[in-house]
N, C-alpha and C positions, 0 to 999 in steps of 0.2 A: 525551844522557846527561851528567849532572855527574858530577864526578871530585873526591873529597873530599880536601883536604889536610890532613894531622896535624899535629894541634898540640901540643906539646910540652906533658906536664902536669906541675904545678906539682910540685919534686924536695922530697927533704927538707933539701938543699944550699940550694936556692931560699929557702925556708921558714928556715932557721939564719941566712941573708944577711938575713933579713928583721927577723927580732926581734932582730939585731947592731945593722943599720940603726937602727931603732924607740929600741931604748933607748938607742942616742948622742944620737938628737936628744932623748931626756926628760931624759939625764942634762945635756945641756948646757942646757936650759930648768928646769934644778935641780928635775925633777920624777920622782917614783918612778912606776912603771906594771908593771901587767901585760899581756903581749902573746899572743893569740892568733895563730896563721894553719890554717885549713884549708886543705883540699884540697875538689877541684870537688863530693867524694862529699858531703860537710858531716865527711871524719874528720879530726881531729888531729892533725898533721905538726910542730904544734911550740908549746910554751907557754914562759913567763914568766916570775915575779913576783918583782920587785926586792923584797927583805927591807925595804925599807922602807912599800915600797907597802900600801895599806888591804886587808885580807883580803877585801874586798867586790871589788876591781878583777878578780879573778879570774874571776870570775863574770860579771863585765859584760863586759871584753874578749872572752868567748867569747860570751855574748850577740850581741856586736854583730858580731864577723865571719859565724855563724849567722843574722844575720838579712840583714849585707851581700849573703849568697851566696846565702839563698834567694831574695832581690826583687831580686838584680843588681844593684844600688845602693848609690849611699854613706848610711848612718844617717840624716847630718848632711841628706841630700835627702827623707827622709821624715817628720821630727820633724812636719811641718804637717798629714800625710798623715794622722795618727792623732788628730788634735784632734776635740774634740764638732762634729759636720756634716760631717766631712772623708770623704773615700771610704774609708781605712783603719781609722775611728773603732772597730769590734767586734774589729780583727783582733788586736789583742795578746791578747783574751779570749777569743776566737772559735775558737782553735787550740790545741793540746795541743801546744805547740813554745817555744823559748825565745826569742822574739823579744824585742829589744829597741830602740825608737827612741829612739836618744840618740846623737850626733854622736861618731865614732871606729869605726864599722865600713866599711871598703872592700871592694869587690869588685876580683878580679886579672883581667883579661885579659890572653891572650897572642896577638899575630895576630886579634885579635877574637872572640877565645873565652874564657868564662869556664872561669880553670882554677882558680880557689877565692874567698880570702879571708881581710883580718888584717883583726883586734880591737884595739883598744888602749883600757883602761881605768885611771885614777887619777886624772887631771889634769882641768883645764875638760875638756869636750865640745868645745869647740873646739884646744884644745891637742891630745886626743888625736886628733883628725880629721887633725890637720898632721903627727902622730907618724906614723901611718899613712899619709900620702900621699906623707911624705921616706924612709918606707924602699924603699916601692914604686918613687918614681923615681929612688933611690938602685940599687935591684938588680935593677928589670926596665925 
């Protein structure tokens, strides 16, 4: 018989520490963003969008933590996955969901359990990849 242990799921305290996090490191890379984080379910715990940030970032941030958490994955690790021959190639069009591959969505584990997902959109794709990685090892 195994014996399950619980894992603490992601708070909305967790989630507030997060896009705190997120947007200290855009602000000081002098970059506007909007920040997503879900929860493990894919619901909304906490959004974003710096007033100066592109109306578009909104959309994308939440994109990319949606699609961090459904494939368990950082964005930034499947950009290749979806190219013409790649094994992901139909999946952006192939699903009725908001996937998006483009570098700034992470997945959160706690204790090796995914317990959701931030978004970070405005900046390079690689800018927001680092936004989202410094908040996460900023506050988990």
């Amino acid at each position: 018989m195994t014996t399950a242990t619980a894992v603490t799921p992601l708070t909305s305290q967790d989630a507030d520490a997060l896009v705190v996090a997120a947007q200290r490191a855009a602000e000081a890379a002098g970059v506007s963003v909007s920040i997503t984080v879900l929860d493990a379910g894919g619901h909304l715990l906490a959004f974003r969008r710096d007033d100066r940030a592109v109306l578009i970032s909104g959309e994308t941030s939440t994109r990319k933590a949606y699609t961090a958490l459904q494939l368990n994955a950082p964005t930034a690790d499947l950009v290749d996955a979806v190219q013409p021959g790649a094994p992901f190639h139909t999946l952006p069009t192939a699903l009725d969901r908001p996937l998006l591959f483009i570098a700034g969505g992470l997945p959160i584990h706690r204790d090796g359990r995914l317990i959701g997902a931030i978004g970070v959109g405005g900046g390079a794709p690689e800018q927001d990849h680092q936004f989202a990685a410094t908040a996460i090892d900023t506050v988990l």
